[in-house]
N, C-alpha and C positions, 0 to 999 in steps of 0.2 A: 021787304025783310028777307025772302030768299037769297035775292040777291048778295046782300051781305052775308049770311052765313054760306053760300054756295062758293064765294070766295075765301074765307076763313077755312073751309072745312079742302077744298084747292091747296094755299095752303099749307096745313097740315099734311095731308100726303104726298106734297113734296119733301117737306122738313125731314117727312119720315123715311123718304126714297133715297135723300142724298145722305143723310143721316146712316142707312143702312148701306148705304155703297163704301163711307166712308170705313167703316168695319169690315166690308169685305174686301179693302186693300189691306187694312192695318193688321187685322189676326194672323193670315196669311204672313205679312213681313216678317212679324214678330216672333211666328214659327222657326219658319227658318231662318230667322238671323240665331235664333236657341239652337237650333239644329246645328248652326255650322260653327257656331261658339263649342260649343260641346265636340263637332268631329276635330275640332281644332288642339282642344285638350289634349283628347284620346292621342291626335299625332305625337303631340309635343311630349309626353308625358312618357320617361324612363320606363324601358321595358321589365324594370323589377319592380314597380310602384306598388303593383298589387300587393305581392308577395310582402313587400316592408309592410303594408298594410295590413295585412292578414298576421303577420310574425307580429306586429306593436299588438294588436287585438287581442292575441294569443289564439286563433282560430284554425292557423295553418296548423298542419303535418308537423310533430317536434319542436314547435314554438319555444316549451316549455323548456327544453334543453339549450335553446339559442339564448334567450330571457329579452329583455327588452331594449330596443338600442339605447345609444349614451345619447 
């Protein structure tokens, strides 16, 4: 009876070994593919973005005088 469950419980802590390596490639990927999707934006992304952004909000500096774009 050992037997069988000394392999059963074998395994399981494989299942759980390659199980847990599988996550430690994938979280990692996943990171930085976010990471480099995100520095990608920031490149790409018009150097007055903020600024429209902040003036649509009304949170910038004089906002209120510019109003909101068309």
């Amino acid at each position: 009876m050992m037997t069988g469950l000394r392999k059963y419980a074998a395994l399981g802590v494989m299942m759980a070994f390659f199980a847990a390596l599988a996550l430690d490639i994938t979280v990692p990927a996943l990171v930085l593919s976010a990471m480099a999707a995100v520095n990608w934006l920031v490149l790409k992304a018009p150097d007055d973005l903020l600024e429209r952004v902040l003036g649509w909000l009304s949170l910038a500096p004089g906002a209120a005088s510019r109003g909101r774009p068309a």
